[in-house]
C-alpha positions as CSV (number, residue, x, y, z in Angstrom):
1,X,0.0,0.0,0.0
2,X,1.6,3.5,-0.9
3,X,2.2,5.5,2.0
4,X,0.7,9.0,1.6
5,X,3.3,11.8,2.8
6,X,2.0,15.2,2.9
7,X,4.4,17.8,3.7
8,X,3.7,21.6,4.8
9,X,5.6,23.9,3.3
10,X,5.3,28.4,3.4
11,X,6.0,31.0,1.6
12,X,8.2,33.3,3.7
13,X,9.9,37.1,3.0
14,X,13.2,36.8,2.4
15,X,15.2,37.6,5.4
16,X,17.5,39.9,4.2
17,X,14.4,42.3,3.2
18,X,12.8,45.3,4.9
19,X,10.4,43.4,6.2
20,X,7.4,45.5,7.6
21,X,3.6,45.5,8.3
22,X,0.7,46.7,5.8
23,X,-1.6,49.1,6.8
24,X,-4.0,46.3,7.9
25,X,-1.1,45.6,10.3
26,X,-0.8,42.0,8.4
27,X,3.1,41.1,6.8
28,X,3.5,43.4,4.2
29,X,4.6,40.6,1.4
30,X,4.2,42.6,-1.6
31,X,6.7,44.5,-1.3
32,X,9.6,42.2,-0.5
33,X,10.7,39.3,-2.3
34,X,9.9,35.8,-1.0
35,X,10.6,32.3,-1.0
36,X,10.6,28.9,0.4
37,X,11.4,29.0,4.3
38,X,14.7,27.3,4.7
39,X,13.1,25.6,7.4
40,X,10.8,23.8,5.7
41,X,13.5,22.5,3.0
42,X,14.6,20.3,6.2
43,X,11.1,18.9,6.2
44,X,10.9,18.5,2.3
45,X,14.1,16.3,2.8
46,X,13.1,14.1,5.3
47,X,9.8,13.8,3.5
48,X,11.3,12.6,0.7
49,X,13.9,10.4,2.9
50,X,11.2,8.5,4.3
51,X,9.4,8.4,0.8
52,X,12.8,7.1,-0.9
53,X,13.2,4.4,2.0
54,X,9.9,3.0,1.5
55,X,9.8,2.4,-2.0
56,X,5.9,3.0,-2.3
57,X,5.4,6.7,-1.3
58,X,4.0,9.3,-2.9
59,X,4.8,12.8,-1.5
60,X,2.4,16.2,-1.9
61,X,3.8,19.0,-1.0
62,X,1.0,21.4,0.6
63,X,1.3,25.6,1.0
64,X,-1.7,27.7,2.4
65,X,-0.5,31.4,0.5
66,X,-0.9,33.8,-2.2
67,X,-0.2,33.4,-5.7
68,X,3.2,33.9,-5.7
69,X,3.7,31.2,-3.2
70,X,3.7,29.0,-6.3
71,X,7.5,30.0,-6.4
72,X,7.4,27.6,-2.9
73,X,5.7,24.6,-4.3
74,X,8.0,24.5,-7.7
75,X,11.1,24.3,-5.5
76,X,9.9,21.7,-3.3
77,X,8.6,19.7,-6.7
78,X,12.0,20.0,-8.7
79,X,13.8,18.5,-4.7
80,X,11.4,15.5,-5.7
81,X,8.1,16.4,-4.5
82,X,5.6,14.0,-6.8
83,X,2.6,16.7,-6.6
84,X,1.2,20.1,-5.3
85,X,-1.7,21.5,-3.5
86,X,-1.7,25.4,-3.0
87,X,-4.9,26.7,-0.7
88,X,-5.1,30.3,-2.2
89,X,-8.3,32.4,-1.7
90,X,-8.6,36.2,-1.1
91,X,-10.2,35.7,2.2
92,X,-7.6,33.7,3.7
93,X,-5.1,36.9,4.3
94,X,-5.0,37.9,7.6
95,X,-5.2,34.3,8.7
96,X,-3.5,33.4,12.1
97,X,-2.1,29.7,13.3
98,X,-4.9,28.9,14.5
99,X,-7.0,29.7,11.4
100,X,-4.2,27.7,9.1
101,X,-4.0,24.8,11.1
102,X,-8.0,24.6,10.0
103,X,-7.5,25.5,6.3
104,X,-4.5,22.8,6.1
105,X,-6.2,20.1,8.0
106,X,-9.2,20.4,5.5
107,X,-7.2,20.1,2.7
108,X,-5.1,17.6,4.1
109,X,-8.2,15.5,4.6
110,X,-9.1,15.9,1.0
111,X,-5.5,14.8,0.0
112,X,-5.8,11.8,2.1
113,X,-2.7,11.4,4.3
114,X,-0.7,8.6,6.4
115,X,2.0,11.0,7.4
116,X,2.3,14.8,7.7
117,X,5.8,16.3,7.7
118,X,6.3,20.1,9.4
119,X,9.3,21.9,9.5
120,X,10.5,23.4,13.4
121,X,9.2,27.0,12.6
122,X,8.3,29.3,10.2
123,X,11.5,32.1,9.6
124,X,8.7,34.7,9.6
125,X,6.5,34.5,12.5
126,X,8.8,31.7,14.3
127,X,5.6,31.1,16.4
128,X,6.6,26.6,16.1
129,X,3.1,25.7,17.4
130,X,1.4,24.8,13.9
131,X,1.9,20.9,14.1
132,X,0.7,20.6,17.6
133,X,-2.6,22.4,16.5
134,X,-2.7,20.6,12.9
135,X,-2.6,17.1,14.7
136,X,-5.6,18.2,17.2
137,X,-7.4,18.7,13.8
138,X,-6.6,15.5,12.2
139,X,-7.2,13.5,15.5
140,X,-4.3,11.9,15.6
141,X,-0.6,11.9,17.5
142,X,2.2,14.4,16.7
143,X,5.8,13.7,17.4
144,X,7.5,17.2,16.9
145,X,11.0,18.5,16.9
146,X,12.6,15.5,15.7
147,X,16.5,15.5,14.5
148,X,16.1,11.8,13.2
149,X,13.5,10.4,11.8
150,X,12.2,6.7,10.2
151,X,9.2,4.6,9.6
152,X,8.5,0.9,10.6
153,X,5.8,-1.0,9.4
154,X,2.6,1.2,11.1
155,X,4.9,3.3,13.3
156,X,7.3,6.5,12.7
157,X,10.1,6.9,15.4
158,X,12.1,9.8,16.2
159,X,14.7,11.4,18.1
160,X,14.4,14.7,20.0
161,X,17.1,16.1,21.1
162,X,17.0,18.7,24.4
163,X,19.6,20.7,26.2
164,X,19.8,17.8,28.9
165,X,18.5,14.8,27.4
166,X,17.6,12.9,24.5
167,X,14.3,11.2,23.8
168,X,13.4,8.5,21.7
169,X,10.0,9.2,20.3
170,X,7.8,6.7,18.6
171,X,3.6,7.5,17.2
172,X,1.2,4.8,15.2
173,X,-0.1,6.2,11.9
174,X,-1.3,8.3,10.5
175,X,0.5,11.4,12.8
176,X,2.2,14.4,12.5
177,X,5.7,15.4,13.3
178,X,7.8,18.1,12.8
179,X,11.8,18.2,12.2
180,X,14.7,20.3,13.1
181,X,17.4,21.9,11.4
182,X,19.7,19.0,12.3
183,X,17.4,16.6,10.6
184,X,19.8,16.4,7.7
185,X,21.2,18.8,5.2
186,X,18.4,19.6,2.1
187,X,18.9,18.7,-1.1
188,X,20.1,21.1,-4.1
189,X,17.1,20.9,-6.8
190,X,19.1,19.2,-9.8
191,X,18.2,20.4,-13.6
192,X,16.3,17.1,-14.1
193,X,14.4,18.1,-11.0
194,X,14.0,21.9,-12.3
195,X,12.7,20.4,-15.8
196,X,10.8,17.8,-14.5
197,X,8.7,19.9,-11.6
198,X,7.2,21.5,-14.8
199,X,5.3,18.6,-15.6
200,X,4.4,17.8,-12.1
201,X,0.5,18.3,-10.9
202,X,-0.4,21.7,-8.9
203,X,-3.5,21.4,-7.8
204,X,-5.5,24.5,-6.3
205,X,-8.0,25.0,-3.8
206,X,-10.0,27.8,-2.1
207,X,-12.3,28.0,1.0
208,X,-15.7,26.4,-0.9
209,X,-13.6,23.6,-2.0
210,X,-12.5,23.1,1.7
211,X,-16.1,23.5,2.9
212,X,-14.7,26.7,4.7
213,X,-16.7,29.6,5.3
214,X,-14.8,33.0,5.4
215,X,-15.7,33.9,8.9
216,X,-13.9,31.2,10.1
217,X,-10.5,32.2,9.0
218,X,-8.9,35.5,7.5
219,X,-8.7,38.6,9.9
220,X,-12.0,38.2,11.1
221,X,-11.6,34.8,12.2
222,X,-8.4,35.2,13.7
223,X,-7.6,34.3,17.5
224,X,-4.4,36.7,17.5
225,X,-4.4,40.5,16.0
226,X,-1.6,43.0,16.0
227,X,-2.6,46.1,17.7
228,X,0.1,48.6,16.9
229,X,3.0,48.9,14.9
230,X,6.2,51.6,15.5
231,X,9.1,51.7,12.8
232,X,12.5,50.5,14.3
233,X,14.6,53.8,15.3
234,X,17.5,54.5,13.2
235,X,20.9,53.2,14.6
236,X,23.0,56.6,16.2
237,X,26.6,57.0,16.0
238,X,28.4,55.0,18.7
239,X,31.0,56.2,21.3
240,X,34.4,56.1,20.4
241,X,37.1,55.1,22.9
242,X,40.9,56.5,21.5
243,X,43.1,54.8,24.1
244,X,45.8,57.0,25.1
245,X,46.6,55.2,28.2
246,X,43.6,55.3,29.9
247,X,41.3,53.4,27.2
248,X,40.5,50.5,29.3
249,X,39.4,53.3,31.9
250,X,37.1,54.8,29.8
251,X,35.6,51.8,28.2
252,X,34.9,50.3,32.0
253,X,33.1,53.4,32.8
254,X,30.8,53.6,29.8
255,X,29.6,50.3,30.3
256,X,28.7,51.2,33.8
257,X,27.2,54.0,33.2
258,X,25.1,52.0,30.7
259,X,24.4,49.0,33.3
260,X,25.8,46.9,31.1
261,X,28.1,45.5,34.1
């Protein structure tokens, strides 16, 4: 039986940008440049890992974004991604976690799933608490924040690594997990890949196909608002030291007069 990996994947800012906020206080992502979050490649790899151990996996990779999140779902397709399912529909901006975790879980049920695949974190809004929420959709167990990662027979193991121990983490299919950045190193999309991603299935979706109704997500739906914005003051010119003997004096007394000993 072909075992059904679905992977999340998001379209992120670029993190060299100037990021900022609209004037709906949502991420401004018009006006920077964007791409797949490097976090996520982790999870594309281990996806397709698992997919490549088996030897009867098919692997969908799954973005809830705008239209130029396509940009996400061709590089995860030319890293070996068999397919593409992109949730795009006006009334999802503004969306929080909470309101995603519903819109992916509906389309997640539509794709049919034995395994879902997260990465740690978003590298925009860092928040890490979307696989939690997406396996209290889907009903089943998560197993999150793994660095290893396998499947055996009905079962996926893991390995979590903490600042003081190590766990050894195992959850019956279907589930959900998540994966670190020291999962393993991501692939480089080869020009096979490029070329052949072209030909690969994208399939879209929007709230009626998800049986959503709009209230439900978007910025009227969501749990978590921002409620004001300030622009990041400009850097000022720093204090310069010229030791002439008495350097280290100086620089001992600024910092105390800073509190910063």
């Amino acid at each position: 039986m072909t075992l059904r990996i679905v992977v999340c994947v998001k379209y992120v800012p670029v993190a060299t940008g100037d990021r900022r906020f609209a004037d709906d206080k949502t991420t401004d992502r018009e006006s920077v440049d964007g791409l797949l979050s490097e976090l996520d490649e982790y999870a594309v790899e281990q996806a397709l890992r698992i997919a490549e151990a088996s030897g009867d996996a098919a692997v969908t990779a799954l973005t809830v974004a705008p239209d130029d999140a396509q940009d996400a779902l061709r590089k995860a397709l030319s890293m070996g991604v068999d397919q593409a399912v992109h949730v795009n529909d006006d009334d999802i901006h503004g969306t929080d976690a909470i309101g995603t975790s519903l819109i992916l879980a509906k389309a997640i049920e539509q794709t049919g799933f034995d395994l879902v695949v997260c990465g740690m974190a978003s590298t925009d809004g860092t928040m890490g608490v979307l696989p939690a929420l997406l396996a209290e959709r889907l009903g089943v167990p998560q197993a999150t924040l793994l660095s290893e990662i396998a499947i055996e027979g009905d079962t996926v193991t893991g390995r979590r690594d903490g600042d003081a121990a190590t766990e050894q983490l195992r959850a019956v299919l279907p589930a959900v997990v998540s994966v670190t950045d020291r999962s393993g190193e991501p692939r480089y999309p080869t020009f096979k890949g490029i070329m052949a991603a072209k030909k690969k299935k994208m399939r879209s979706l929007d709230l009626d196909d998800l049986g959503l109704d709009a209230a439900e997500v978007g910025l009227s739906g969501a749990w978590t608002k921002v409620e004001a914005v300030a622009t990041r003051p400009p850097r000022t010119v720093g204090t310069i030291v010229k030791d002439e003997g008495e350097g280290g004096r100086q620089l001992a007394t600024f910092l105390a007069e800073q509190k910063f000993v």
